[in-house]
C-alpha positions in Angstrom: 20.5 15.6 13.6 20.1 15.8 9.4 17.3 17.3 8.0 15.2 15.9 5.5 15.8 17.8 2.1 11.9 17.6 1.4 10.6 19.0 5.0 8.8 22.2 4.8 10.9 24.1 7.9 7.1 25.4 8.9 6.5 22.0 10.1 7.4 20.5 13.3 10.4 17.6 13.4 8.9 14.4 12.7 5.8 15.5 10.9 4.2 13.2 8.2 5.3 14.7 4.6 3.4 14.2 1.5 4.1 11.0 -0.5 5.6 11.2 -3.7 4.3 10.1 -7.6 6.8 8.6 -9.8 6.5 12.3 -11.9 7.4 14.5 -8.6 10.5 12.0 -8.2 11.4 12.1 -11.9 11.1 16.3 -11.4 13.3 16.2 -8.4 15.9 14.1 -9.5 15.9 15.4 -13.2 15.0 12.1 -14.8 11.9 10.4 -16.9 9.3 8.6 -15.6 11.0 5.2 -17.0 14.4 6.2 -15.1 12.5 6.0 -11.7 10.8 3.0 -12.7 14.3 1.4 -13.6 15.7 2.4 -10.1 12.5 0.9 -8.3 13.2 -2.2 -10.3 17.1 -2.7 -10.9 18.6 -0.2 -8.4 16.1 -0.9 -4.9 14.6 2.8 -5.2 11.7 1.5 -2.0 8.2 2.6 -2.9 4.7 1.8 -1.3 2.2 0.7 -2.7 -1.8 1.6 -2.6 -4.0 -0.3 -4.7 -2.8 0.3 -7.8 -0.7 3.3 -6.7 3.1 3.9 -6.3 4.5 6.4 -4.1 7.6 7.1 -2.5 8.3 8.4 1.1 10.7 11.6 0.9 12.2 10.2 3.9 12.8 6.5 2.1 13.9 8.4 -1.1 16.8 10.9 0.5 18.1 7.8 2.4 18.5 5.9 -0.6 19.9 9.2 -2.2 22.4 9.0 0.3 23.3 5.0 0.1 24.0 5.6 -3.3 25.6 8.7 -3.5 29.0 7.2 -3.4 28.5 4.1 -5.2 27.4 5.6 -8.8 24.0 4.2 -10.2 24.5 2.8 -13.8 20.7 2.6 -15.6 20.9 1.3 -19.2 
């Protein structure tokens, strides 16, 4: 079984992780804020929404990681 890249390994399999801001994603995949914006919009990067909130589930972010690893993202 893979492990998520973003669990805490003091936490038990299948534990809820933090959601992520559009800044922590920016941090962890060494891009702006507008980057991760563009990949929501142009690229399918899934995010949920609350109220006016965007977040992004670790586990929703490495799968797309991994989708995309071998395809090559292009972001004008």
């Amino acid at each position: 079984m893979q492990r998520l890249l973003f669990q805490d390994p003091d936490e038990a399999p299948g534990s809820l992780l933090p959601l992520l801001t559009i800044p922590a994603v920016a941090k962890l995949l060494c891009v702006s804020r507008p980057t991760v914006y563009t990949l929501i919009d142009l690229e399918g990067l899934p995010i949920i929404k609350l109220g006016r909130s965007v977040r992004i589930s670790p586990a929703s972010l490495q799968k797309w990681l991994i989708e995309h690893e071998q395809g090559g993202l292009y972001v004008r």
